[in-house]
Backbone bond lengths (Angstrom), bond angles and torsions (degrees), N, CA, C in turn:
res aa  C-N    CA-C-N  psi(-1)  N-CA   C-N-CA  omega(-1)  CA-C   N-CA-C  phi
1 X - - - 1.455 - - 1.528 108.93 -
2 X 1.361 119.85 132.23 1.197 129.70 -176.11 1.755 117.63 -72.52
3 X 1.311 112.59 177.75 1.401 107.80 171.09 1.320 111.20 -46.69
4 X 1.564 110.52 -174.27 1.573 116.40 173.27 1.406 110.24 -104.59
5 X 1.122 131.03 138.75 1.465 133.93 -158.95 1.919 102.13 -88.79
6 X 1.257 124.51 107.50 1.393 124.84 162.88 1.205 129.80 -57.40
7 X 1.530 113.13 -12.99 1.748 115.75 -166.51 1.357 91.82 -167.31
8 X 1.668 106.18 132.88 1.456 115.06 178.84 1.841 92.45 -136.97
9 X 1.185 95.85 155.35 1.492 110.86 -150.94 1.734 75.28 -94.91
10 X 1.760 108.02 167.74 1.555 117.45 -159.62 1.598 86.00 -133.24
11 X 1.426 98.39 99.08 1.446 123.72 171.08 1.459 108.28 -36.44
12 X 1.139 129.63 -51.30 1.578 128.85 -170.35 1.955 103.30 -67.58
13 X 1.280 118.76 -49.32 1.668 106.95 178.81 1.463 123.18 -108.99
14 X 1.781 102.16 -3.50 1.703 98.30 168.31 1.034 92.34 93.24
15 X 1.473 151.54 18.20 1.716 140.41 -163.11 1.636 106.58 -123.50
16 X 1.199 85.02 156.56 1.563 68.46 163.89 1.822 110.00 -120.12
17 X 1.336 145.51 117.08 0.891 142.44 -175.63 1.713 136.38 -42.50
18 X 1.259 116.29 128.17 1.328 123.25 -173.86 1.259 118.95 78.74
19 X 1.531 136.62 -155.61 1.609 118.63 -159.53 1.809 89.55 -159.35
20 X 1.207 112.48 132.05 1.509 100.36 158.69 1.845 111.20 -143.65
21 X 1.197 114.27 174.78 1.138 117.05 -168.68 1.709 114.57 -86.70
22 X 1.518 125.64 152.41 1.344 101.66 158.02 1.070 131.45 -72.38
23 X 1.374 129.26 -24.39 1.508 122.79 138.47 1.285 138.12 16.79
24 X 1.633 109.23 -77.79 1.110 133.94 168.31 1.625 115.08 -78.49
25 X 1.419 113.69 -39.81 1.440 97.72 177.37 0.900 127.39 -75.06
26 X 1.538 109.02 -25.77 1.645 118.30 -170.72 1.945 106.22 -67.07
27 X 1.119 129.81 8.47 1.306 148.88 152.69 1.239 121.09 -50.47
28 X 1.289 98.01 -30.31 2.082 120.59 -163.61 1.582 103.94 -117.16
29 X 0.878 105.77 144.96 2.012 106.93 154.94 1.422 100.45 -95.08
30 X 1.345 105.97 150.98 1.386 129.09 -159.50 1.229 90.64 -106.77
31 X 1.986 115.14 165.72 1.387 115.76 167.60 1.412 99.39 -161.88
32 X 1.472 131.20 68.34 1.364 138.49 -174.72 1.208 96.05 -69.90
33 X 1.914 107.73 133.79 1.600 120.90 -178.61 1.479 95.60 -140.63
34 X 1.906 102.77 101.93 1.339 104.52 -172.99 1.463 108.62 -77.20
35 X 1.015 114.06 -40.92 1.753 123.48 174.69 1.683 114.81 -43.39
36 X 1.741 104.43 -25.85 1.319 101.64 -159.23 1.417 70.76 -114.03
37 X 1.151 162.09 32.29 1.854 142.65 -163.12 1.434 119.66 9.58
38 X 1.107 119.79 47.63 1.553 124.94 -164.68 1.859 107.27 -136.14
39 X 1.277 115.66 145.66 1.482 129.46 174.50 1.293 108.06 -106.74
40 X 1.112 158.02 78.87 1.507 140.46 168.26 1.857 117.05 -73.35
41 X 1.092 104.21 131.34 1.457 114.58 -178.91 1.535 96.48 -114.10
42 X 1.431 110.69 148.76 1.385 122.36 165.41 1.913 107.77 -158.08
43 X 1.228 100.89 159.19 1.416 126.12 170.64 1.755 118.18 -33.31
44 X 1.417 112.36 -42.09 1.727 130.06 -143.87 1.449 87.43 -134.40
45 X 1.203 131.83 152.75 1.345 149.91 128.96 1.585 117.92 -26.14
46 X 1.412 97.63 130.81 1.591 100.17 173.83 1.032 117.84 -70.90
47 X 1.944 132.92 165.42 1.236 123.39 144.05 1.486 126.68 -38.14
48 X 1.377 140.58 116.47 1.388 118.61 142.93 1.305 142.27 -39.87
49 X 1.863 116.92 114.70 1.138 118.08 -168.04 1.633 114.40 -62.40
50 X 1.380 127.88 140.90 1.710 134.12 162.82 1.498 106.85 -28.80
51 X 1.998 91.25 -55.35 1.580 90.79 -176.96 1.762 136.46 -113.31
52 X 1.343 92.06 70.43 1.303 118.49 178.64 1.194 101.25 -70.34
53 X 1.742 138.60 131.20 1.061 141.76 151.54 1.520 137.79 -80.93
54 X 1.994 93.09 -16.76 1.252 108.06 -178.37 1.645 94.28 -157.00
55 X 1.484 110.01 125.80 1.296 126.83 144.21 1.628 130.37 -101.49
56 X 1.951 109.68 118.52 1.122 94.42 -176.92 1.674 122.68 -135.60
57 X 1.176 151.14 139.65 1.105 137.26 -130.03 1.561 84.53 -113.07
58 X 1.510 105.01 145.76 1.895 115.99 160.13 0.936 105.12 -151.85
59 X 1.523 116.20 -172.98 1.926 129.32 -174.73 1.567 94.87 -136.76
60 X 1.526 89.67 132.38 1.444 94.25 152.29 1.606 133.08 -0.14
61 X 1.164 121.02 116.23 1.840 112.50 157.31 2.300 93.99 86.53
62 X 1.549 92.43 -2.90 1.460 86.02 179.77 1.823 115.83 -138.75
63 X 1.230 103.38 151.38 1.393 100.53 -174.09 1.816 136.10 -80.90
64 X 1.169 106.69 145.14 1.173 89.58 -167.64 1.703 125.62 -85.27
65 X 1.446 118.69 139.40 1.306 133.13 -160.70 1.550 110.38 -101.97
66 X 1.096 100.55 167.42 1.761 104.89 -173.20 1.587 96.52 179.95
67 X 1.512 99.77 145.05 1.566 108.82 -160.87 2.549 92.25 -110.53
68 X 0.979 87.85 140.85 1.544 106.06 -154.23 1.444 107.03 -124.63
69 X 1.185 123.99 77.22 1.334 124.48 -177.68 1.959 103.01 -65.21
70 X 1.897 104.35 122.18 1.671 119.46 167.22 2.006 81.11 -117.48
71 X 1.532 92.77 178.43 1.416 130.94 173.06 2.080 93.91 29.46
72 X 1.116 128.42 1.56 1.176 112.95 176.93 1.586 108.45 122.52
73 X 1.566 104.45 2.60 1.693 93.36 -166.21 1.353 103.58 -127.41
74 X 1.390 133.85 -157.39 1.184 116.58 -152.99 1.921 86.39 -145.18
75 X 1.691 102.27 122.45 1.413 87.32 -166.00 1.927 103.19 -129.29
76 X 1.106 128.87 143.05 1.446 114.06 175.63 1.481 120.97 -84.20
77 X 1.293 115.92 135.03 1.622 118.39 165.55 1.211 128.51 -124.36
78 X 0.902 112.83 -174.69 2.077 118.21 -179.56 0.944 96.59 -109.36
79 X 1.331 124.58 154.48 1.299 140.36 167.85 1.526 120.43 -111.55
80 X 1.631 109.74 83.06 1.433 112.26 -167.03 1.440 119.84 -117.49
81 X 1.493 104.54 93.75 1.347 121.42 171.44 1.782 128.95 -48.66
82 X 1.081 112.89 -6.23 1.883 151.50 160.72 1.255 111.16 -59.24
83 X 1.817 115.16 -56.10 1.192 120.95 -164.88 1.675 98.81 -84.16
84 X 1.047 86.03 144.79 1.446 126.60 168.71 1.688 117.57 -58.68
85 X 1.015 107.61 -51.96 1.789 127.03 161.93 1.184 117.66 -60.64
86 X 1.859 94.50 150.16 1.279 109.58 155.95 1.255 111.44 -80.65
87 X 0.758 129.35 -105.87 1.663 125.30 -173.74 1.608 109.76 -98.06
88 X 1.276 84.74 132.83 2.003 95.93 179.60 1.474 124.89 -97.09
89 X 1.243 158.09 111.63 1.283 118.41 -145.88 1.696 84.33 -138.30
90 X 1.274 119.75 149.71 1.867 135.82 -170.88 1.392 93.77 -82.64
91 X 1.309 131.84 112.46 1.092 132.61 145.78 1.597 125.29 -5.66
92 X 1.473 103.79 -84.36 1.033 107.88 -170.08 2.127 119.05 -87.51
93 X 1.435 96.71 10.48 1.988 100.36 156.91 1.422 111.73 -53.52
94 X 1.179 113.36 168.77 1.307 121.57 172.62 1.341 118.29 -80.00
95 X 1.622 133.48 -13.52 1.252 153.16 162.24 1.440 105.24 -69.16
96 X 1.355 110.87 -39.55 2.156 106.97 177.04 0.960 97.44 -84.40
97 X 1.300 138.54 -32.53 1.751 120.64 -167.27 1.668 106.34 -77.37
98 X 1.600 103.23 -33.35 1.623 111.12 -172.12 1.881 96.41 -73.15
99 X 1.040 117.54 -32.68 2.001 120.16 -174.18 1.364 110.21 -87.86
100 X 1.147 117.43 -11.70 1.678 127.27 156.88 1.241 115.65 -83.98
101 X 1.487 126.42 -23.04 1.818 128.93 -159.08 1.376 75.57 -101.76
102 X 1.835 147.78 -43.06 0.902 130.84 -142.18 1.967 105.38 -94.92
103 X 1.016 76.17 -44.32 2.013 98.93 -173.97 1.440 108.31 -90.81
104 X 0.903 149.56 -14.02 1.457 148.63 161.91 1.426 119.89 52.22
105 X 1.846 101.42 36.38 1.600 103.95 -161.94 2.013 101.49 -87.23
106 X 1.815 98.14 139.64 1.245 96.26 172.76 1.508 137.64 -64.00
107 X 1.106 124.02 131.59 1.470 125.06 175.85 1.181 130.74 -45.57
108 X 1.373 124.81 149.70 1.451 116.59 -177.27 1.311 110.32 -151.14
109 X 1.975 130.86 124.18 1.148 99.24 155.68 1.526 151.73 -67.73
110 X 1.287 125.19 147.88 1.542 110.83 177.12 1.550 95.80 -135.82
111 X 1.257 99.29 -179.52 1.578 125.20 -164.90 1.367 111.92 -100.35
112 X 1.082 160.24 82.25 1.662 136.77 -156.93 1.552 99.90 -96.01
113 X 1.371 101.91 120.73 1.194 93.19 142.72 1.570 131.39 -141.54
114 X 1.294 117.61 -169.84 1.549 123.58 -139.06 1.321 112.43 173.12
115 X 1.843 108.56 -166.04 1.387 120.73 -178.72 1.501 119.19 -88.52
116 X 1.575 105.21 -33.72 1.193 95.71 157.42 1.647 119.75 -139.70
117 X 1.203 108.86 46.69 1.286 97.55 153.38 1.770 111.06 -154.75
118 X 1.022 87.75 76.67 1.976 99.75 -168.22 1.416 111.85 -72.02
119 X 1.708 119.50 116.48 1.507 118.77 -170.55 0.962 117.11 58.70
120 X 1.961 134.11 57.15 1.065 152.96 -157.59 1.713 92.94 -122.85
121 X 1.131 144.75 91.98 1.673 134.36 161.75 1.529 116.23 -44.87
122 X 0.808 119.88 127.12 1.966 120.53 158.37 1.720 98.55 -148.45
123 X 1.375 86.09 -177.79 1.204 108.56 -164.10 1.845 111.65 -118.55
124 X 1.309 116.47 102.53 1.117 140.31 -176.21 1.709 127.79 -98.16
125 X 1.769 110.26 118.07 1.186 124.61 155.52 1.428 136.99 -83.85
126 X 1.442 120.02 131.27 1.593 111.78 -161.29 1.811 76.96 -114.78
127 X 1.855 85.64 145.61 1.956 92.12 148.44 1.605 93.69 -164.19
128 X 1.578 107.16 -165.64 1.213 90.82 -163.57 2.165 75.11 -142.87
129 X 1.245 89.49 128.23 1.492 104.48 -163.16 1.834 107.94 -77.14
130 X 0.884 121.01 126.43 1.687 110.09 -159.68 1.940 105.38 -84.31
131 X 1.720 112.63 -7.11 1.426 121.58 -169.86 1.864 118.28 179.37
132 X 1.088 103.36 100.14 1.432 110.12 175.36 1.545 114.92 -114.73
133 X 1.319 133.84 121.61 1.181 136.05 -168.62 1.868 107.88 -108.49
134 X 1.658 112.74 103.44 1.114 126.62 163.37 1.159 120.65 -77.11
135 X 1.813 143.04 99.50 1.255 146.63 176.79 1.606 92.26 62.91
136 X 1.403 110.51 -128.87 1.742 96.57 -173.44 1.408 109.53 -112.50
137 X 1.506 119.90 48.99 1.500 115.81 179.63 1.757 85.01 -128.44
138 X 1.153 106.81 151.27 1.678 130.98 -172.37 1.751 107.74 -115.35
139 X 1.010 107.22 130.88 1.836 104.28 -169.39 1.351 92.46 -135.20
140 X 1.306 87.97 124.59 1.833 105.51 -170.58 1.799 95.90 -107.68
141 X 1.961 103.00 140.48 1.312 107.43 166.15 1.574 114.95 74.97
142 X 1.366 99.55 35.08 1.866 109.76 -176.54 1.621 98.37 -60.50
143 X 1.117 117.84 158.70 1.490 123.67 150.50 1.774 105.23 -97.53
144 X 1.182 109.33 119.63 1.926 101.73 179.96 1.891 97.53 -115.81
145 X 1.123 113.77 157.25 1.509 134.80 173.38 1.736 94.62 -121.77
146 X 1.487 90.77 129.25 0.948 121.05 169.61 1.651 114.29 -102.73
147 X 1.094 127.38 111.12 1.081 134.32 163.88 1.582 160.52 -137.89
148 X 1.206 111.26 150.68 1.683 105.23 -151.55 1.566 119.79 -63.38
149 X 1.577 107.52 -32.91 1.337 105.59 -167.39 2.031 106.67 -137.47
150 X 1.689 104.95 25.22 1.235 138.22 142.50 1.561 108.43 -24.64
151 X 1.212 128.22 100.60 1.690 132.88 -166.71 1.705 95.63 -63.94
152 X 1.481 122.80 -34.80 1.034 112.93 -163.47 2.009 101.57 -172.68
153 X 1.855 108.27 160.68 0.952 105.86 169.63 1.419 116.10 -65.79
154 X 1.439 122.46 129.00 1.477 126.45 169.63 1.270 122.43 -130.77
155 X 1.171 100.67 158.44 1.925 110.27 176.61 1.692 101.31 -120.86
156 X 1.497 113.12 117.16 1.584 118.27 -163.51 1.668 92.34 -102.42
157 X 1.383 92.81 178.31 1.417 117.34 -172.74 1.904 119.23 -51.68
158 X 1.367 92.22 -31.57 1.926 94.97 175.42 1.317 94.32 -81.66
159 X 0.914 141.26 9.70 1.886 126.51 157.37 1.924 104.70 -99.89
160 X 1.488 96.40 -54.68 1.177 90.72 -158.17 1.782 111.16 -62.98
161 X 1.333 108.73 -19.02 1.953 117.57 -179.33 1.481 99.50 -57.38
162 X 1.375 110.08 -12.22 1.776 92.36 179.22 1.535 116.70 -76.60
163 X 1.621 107.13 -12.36 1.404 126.71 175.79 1.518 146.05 -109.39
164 X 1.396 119.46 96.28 1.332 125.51 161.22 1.687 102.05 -20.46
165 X 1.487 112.86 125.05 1.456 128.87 -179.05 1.759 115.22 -108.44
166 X 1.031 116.23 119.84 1.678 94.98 156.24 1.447 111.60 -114.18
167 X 1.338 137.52 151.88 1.399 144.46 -173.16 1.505 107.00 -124.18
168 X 1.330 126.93 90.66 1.301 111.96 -178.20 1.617 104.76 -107.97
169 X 1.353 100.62 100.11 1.499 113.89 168.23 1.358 129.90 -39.95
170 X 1.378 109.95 -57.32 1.200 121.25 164.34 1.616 112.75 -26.45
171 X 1.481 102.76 -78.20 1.654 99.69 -159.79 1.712 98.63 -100.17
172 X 1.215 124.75 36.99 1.391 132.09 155.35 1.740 104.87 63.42
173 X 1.468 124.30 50.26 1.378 109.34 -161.54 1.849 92.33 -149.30
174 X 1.297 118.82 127.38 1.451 117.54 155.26 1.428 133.98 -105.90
175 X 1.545 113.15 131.22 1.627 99.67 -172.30 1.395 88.14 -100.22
176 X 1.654 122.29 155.29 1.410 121.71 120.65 1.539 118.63 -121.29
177 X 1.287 86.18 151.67 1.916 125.94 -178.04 1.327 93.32 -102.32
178 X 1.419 117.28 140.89 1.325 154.14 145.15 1.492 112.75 -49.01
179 X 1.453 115.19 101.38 1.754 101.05 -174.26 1.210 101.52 -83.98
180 X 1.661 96.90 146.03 1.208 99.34 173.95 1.287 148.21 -27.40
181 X 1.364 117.37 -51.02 1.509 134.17 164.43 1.478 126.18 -36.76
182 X 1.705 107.25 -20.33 1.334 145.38 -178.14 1.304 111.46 -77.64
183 X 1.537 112.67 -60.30 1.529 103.79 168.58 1.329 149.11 -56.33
């Protein structure tokens, strides 16, 4: 029998109830089980799963990164379970200038809003990415945002829900697993 689960997600709105800081969680290793809708926190580091697709190292107070080969090259992102997006991409990186030279999608303003930047205007590119390769799984038919004033390249929560997470605080390292439902 596994740990004891601190937070169970509320079948009727998909949420998970109440709000806490990383602060406080980052105290715990994490063990998000989207297949199962469940978070388990515990004291100790988890086992490492066999089938980890991606191991990635961070620190405290910072997010975790992972390098994501598009168009053939090798590009870094965040891994932000926060965002709202599938893939976020910086305008002005060398990955937005190369997905703008390639895709030639028209601009648009929009409004962003959010936690911290509520009724913020920029200027946004849509395309729809034909292959992005996370660790050794390949994701065909991304939707990516291109954007002007985008803090940074990211990979948001509609990518990452395809993945069972572990967060082991302790030794500064995140796996994700492919949930089942995925394969």
């Amino acid at each position: 029998m596994g740990p004891p689960s601190l937070m169970r997600v509320d079948s009727k709105t998909n949420t998970l109830p109440g709000s806490l800081g990383i602060a406080t969680l980052s105290q715990y290793c994490w063990k998000i089980e989207r297949d199962g809708q469940y978070i388990l926190l515990q004291d100790k580091p988890f086992e490492s799963p066999d089938a980890a697709i991606l191991t990635a190292g961070f620190r405290e107070a910072a997010y975790p990164h992972t390098s994501c080969t598009i168009l053939g090259g090798e590009h870094s992102f965040i891994l932000d379970w926060g965002s709202t997006d599938h893939i976020l991409v910086r305008e002005q990186t060398e990955l937005g200038r190369q997905l703008l030279e390639t895709y030639k999608p028209s601009p648009k303003t929009v409004v962003i809003d959010g936690v911290n930047r509520a009724g913020v205007e920029d200027i946004q590119y849509e395309i729809v990415l034909p292959e992005i390769q996370i660790g050794n799984v390949v994701l065909r038919n991304q939707p990516v945002v291109i954007r002007k004033n985008a803090p940074a390249n990211l990979i948001g929560a509609r990518i990452l829900q395809q993945f069972n997470a572990i967060f082991n605080f302790r030794q500064g390292k995140l796996e994700l697993i492919l949930a089942p439902a995925q394969l």
